[in-house]
PAZAPA-4460 file (N, C-alpha, C; in steps of 0.05 Angstrom, whole numbers, plus 32768, in hexadecimal, padded with zeros to 4 digits):
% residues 232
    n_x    n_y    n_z   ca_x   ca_y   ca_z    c_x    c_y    c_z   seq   type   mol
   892F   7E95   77D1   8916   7E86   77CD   8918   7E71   77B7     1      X     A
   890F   7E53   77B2   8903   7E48   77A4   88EE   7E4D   77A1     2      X     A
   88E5   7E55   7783   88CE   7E52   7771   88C8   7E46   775A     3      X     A
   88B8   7E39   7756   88AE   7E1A   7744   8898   7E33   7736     4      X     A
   8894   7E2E   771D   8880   7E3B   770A   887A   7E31   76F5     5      X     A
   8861   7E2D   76F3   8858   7E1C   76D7   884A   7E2A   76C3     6      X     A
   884B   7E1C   76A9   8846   7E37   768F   8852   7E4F   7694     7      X     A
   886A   7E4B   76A2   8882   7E55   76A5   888D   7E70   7686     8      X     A
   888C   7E64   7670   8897   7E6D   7650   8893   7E8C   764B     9      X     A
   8876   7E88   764D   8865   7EA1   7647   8853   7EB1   765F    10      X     A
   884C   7EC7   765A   8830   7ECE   7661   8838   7ED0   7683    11      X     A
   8825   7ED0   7691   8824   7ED5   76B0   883F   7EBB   76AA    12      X     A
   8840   7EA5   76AB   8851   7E9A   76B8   8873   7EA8   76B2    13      X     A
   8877   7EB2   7699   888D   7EBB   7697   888E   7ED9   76AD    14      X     A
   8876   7EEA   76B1   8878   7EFC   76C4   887D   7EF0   76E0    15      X     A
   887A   7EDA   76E7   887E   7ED6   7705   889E   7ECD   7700    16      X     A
   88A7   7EC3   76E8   88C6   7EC3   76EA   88D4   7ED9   76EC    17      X     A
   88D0   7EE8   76DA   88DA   7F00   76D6   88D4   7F12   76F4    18      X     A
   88C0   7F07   7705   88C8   7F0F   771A   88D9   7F0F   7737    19      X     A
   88D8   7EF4   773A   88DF   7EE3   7740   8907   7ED8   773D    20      X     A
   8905   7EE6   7722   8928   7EDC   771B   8943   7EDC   772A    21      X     A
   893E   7EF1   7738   8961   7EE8   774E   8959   7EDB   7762    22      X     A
   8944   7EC7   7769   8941   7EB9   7774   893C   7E9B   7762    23      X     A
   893F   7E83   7773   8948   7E6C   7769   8935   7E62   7757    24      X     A
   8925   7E69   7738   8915   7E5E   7734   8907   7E41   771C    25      X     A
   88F5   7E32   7728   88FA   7E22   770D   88DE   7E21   7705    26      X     A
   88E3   7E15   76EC   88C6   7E19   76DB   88BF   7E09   76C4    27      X     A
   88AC   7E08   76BF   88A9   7DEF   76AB   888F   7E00   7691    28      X     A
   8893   7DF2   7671   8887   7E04   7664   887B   7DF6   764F    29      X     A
   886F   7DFB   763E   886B   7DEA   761D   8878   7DF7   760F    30      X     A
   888F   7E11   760F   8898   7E22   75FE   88B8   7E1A   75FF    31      X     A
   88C2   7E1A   75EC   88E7   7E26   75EB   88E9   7E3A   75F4    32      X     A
   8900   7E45   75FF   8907   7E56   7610   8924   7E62   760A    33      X     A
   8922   7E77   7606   8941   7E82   75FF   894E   7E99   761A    34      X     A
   8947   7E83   762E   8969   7E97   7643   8962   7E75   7656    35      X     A
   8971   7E7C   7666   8987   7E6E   7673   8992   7E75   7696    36      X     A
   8978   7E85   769D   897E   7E92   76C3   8961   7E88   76C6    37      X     A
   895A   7E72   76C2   894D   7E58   76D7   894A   7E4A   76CA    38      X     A
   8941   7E35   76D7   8943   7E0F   76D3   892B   7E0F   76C9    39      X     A
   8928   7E05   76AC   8913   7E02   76A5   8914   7DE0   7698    40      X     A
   88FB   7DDC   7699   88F8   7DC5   7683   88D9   7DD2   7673    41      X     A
   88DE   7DC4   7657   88CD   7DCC   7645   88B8   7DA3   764A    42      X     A
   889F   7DAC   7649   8891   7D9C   764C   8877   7D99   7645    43      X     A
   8867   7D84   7637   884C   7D8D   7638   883D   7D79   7654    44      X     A
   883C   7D8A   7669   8830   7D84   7688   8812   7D6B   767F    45      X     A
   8809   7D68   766F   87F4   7D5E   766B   87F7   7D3D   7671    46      X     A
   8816   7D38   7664   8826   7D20   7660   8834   7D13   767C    47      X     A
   8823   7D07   7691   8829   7D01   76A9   8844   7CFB   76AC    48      X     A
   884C   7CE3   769E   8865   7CD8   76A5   887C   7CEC   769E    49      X     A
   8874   7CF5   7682   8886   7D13   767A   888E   7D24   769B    50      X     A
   8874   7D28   76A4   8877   7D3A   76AC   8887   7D34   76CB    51      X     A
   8886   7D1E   76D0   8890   7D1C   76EB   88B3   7D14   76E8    52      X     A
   88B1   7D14   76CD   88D3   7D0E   76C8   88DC   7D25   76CD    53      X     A
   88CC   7D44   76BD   88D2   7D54   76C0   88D5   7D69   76DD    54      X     A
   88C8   7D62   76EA   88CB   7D61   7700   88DD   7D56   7714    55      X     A
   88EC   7D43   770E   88FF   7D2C   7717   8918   7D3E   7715    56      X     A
   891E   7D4A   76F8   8931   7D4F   76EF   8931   7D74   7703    57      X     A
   891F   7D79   7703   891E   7D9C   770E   8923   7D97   7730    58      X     A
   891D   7D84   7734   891B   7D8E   7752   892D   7D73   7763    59      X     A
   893E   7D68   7752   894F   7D51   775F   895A   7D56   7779    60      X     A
   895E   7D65   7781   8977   7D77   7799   8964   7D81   77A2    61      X     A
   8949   7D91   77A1   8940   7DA9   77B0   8930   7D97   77C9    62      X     A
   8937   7DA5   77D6   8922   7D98   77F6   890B   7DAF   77FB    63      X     A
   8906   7DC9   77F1   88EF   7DD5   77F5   88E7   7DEE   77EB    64      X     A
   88D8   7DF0   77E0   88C7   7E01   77C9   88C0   7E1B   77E0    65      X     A
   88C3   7E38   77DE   88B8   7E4B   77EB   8898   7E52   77DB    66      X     A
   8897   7E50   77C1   887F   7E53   77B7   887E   7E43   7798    67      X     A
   8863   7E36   7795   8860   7E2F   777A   884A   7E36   776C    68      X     A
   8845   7E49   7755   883D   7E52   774D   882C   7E35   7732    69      X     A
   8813   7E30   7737   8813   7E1D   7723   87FF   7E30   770F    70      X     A
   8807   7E39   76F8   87FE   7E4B   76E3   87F5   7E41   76C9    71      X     A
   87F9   7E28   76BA   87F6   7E1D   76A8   87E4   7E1C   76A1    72      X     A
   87D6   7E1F   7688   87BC   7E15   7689   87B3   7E26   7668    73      X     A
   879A   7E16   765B   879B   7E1D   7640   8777   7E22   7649    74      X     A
   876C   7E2F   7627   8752   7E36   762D   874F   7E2C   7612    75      X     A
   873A   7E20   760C   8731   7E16   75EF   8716   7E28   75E5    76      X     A
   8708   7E1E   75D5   86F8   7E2A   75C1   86EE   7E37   75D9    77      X     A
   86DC   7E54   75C7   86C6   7E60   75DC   86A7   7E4F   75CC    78      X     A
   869F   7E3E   75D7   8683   7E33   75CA   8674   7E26   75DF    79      X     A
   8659   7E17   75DB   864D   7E0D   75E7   865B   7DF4   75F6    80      X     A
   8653   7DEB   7610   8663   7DD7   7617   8657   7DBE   760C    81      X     A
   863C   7DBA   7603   8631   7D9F   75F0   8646   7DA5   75CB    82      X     A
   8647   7DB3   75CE   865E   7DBE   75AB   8679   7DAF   75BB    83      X     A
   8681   7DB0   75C8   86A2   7DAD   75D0   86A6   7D8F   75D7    84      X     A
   86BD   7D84   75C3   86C6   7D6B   75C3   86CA   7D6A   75DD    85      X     A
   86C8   7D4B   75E3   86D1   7D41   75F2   86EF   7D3D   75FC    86      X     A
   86FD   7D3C   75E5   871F   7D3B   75E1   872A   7D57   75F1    87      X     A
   871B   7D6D   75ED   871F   7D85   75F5   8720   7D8F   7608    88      X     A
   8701   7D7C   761B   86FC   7D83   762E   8715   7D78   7642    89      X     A
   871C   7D5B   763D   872D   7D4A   7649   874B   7D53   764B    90      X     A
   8749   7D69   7631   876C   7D74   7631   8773   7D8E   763A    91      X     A
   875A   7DA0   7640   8753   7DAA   765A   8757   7DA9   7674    92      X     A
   8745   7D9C   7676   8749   7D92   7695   8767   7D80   769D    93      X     A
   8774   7D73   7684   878E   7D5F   7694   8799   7D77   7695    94      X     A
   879B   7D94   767F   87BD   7DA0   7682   87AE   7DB3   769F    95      X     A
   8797   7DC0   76A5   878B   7DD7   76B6   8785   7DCA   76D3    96      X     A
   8789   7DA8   76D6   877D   7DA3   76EE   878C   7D92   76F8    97      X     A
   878F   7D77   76E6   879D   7D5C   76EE   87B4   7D5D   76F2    98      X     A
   87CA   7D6A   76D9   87E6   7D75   76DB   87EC   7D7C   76FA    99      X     A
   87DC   7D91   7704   87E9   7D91   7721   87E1   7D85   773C   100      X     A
   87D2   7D6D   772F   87D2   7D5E   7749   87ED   7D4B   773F   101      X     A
   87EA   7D45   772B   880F   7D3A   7721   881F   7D4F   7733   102      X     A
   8821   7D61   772F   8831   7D79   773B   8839   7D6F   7759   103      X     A
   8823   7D70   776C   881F   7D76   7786   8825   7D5F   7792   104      X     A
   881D   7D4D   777D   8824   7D27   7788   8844   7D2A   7787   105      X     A
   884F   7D35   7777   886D   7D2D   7770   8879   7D41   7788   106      X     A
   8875   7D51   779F   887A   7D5F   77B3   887B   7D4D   77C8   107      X     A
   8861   7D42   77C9   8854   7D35   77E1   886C   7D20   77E2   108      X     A
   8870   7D10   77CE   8876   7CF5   77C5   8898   7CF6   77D1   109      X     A
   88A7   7D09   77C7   88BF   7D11   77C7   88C5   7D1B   77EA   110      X     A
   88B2   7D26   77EF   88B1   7D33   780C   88C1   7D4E   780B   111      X     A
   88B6   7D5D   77F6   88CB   7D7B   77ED   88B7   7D90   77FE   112      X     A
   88BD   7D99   780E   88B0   7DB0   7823   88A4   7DC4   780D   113      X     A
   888B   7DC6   7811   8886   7DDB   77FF   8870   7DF8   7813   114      X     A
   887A   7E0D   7812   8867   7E25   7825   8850   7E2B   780E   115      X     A
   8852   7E3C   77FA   883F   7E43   77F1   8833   7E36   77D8   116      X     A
   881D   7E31   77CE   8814   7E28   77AF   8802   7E49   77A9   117      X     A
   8800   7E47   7797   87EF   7E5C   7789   87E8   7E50   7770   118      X     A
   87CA   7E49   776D   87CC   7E3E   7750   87B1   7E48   773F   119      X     A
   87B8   7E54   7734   87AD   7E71   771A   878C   7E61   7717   120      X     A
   877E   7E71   771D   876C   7E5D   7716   8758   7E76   770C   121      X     A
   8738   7E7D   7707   872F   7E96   76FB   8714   7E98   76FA   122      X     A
   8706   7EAC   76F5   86EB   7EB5   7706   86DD   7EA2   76F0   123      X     A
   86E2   7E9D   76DE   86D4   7E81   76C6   86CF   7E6B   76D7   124      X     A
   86DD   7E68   76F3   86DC   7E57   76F7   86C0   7E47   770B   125      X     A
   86B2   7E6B   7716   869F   7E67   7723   868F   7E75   7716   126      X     A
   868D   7E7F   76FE   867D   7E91   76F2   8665   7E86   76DF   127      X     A
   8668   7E6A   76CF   8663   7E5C   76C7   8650   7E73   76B0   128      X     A
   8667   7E7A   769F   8660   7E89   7682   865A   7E74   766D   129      X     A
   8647   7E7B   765F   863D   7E6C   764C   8654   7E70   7636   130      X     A
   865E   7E54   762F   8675   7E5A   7614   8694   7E4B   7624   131      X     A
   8699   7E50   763D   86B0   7E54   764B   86B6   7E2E   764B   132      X     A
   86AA   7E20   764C   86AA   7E01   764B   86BF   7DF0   765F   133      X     A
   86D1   7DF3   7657   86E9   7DDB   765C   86F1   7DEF   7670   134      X     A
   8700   7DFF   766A   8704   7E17   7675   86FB   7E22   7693   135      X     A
   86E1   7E22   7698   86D2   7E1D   76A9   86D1   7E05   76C0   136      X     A
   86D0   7DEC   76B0   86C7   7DD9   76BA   86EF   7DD1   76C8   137      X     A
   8700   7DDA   76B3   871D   7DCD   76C1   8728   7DE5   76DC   138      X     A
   871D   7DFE   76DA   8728   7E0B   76EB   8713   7E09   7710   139      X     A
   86F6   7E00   7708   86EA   7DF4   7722   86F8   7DE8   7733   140      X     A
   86FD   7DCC   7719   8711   7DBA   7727   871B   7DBE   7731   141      X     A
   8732   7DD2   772B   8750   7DD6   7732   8745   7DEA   7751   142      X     A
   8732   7DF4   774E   8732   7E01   7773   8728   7DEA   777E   143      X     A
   871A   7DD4   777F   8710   7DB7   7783   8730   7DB3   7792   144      X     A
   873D   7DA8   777A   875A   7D97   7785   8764   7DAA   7792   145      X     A
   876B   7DC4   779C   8778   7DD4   77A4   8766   7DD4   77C4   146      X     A
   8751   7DDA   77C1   8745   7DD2   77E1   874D   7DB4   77EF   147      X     A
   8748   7D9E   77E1   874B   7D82   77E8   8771   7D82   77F0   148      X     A
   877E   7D95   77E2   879C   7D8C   77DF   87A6   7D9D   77FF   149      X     A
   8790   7DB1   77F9   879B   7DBF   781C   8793   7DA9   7831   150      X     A
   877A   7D9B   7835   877C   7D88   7849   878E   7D7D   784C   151      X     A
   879B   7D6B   7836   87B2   7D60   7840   87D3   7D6D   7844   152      X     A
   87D4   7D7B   7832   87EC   7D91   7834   87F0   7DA2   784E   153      X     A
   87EE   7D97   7863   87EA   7DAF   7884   8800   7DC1   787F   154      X     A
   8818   7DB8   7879   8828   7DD1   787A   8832   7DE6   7869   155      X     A
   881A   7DE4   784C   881F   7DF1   7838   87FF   7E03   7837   156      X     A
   880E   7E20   782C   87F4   7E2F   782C   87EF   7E2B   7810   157      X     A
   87D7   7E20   77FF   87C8   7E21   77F4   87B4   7E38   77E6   158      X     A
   87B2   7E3E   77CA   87A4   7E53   77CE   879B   7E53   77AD   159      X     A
   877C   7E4B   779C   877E   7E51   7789   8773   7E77   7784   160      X     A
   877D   7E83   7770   877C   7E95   776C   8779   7EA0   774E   161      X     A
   8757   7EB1   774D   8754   7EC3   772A   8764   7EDE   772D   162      X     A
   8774   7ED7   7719   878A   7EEB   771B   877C   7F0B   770B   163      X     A
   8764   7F04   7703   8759   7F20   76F0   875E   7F14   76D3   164      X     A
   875D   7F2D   76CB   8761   7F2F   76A7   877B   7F36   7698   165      X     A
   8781   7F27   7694   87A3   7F23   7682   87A3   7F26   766A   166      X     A
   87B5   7F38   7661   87B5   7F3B   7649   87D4   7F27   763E   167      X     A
   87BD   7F03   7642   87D9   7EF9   7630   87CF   7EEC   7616   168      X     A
   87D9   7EDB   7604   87D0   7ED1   75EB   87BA   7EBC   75F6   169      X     A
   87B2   7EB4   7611   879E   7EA1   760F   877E   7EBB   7616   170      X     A
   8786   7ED5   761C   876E   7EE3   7621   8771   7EF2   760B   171      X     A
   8782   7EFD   75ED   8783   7F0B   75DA   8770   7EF7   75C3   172      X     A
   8773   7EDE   75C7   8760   7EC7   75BA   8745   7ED2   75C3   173      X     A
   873E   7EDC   75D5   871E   7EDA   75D9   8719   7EFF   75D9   174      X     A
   8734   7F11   75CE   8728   7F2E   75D1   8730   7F2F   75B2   175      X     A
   873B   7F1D   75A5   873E   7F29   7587   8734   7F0E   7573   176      X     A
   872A   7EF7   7585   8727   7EE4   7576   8705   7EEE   7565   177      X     A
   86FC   7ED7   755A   86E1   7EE0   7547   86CB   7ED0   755C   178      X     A
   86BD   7ED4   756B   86AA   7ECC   7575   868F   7ED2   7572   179      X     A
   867E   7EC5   757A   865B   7ECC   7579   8658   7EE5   7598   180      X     A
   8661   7EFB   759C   865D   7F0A   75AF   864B   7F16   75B9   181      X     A
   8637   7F0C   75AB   8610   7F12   75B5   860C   7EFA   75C5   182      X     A
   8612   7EE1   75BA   8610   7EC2   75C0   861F   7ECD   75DF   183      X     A
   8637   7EC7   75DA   8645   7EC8   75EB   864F   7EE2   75FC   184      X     A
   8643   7EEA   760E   863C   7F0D   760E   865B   7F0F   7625   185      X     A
   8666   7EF6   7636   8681   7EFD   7644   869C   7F04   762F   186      X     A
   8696   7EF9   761B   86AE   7F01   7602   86A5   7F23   7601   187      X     A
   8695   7F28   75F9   868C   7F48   7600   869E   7F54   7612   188      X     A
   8695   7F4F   762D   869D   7F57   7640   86B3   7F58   7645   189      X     A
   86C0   7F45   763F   86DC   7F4D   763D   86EB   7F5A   7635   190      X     A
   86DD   7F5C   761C   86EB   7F72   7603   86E6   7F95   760E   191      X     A
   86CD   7F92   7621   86C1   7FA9   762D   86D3   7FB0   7642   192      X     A
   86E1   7F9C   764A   86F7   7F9F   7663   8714   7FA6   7658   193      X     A
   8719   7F9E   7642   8730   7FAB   7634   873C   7FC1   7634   194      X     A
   871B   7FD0   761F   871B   7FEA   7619   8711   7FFD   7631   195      X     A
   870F   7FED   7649   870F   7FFD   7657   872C   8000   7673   196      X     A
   873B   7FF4   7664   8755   7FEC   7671   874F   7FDA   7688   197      X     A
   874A   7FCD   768F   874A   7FBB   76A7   874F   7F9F   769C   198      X     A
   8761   7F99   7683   8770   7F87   767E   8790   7F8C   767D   199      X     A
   879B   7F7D   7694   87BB   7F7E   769A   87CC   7F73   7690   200      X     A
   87E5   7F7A   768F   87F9   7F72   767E   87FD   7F57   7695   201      X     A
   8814   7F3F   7693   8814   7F3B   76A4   882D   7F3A   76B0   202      X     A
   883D   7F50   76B8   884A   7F5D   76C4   883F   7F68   76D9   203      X     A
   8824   7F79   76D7   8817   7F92   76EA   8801   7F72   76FA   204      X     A
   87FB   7F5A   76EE   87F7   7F4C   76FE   87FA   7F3D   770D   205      X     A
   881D   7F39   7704   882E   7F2A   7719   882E   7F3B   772C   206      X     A
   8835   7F54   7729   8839   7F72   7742   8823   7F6E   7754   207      X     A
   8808   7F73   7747   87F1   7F72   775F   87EE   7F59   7775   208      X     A
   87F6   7F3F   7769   87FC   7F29   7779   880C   7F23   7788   209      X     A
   8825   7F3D   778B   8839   7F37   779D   882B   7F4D   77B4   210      X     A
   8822   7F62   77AC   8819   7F6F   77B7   87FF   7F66   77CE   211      X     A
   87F9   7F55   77C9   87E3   7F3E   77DB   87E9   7F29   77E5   212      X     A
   8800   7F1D   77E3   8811   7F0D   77E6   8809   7F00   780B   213      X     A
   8815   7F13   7818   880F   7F0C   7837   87F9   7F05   783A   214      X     A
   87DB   7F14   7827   87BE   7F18   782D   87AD   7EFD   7825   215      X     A
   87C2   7EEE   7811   87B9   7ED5   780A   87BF   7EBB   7822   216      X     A
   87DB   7EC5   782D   87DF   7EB0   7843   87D1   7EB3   7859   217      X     A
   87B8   7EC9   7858   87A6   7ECD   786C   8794   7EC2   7869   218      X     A
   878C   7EB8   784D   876E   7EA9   7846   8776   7E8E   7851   219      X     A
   875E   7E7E   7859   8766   7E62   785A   876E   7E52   7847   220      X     A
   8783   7E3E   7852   878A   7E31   7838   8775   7E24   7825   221      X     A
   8776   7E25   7807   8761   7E08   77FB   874D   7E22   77F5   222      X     A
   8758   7E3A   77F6   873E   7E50   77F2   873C   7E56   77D7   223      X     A
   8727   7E5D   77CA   8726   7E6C   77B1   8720   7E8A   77B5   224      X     A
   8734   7E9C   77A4   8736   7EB1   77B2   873F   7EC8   7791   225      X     A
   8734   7EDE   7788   8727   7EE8   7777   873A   7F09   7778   226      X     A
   8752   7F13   7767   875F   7F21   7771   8755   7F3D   7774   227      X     A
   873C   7F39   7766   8728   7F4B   775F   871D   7F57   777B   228      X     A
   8719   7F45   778B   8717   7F54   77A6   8722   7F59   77C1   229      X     A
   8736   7F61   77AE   8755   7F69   77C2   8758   7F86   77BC   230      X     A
   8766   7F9B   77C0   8764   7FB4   77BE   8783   7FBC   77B1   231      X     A
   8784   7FB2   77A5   87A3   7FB1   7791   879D   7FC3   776C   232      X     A
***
């Protein structure tokens, strides 16, 4: 298999390598990286032209992707969305939304066969929590471009997907960070989901996603789809 994975370094994206590894994989990251059994480039995806070099350079030779996992994506302040810069909101949405239509254009463009996309997207995204801001508003999007990208994509299955609750440094920010948690009563809740274990390593949630794997190429493509109601 070729597999393409983004925010690749750390966190779920390093668990889909680490799964993934005796098969052909490449990946792109904002982090340094110390091994050397896949093709990485270190990048910040936000940076278009950056990013399609980087891309140039990963996939010069490949004629077709079995799955691309597009995972990247940052979460900024928990506050009101009239409180939240503008700069923020904008650097949001380019690395969580825009980045992979850069992504998907540079497939299309090249004519690299691609079967599956999977691209991480999360119940913030239709939940519309007071505090969640950019966050919110970049991961809509991203099931937006992911429906629009299946229209044209016919021979690629499409699929955005809330992978649950991860226990990586962008969800340890909002279970150990200092917040207003009366204000903001989903920072609560989360913390309430902790201690009650139903936050996963992301190892055990790369596992449940392979485990649904077929069940996703059953949804229609361009679907938003919630792993939460899968029986994994």
């Amino acid at each position: 298999m070729n597999v393409f994975i983004t925010g690749s370094s750390r966190g779920l994206g390093e668990a889909f390598v680490n799964h993934y590894i005796n098969e052909k994989v490449y990946g792109l990251g904002r982090s340094s990286i110390k091994r050397d059994d896949y093709f990485y480039e270190k990048i910040d995806i936000s940076d278009e032209i950056a990013l399609n070099k980087s891309l140039s350079v990963l996939f010069e030779s490949v004629k077709s992707l079995d799955l691309i996992v597009l995972n990247a994506g940052i979460l900024g302040r928990i506050e009101d969305t009239s409180e939240c810069e503008m700069a923020q909101l904008k650097k949001e949405m380019d690395i969580n939304m825009w980045a992979n239509k850069t992504i998907l254009d540079f497939f299309i463009k090249n004519k690299i066969e691609v079967k599956q996309v999977i691209a991480i997207s999360s119940g913030a995204s239709v939940n519309g929590s007071l505090g969640w801001n950019g966050y919110s508003l970049s991961k809509a999007a991203l099931n937006m471009l992911i429906k629009l990208y299946a229209t044209e994509m016919k021979q690629t299955h499409l699929i955005s997907l809330a992978p649950g609750l991860i226990k990586t440094d962008m969800l340890r920010s909002i279970l150990e960070g200092s917040h207003d948690t009366k204000k903001y009563t989903s920072v609560q809740s989360l913390r309430n989901s902790d201690k009650e274990g139903l936050v996963y390593s992301p190892k055990i949630i790369v596992e449940k996603i392979m485990k649904i794997l077929g069940e996703l190429l059953q949804s229609p493509s361009g679907s938003f789809v919630d792993i939460r109601d899968f029986k994994v």
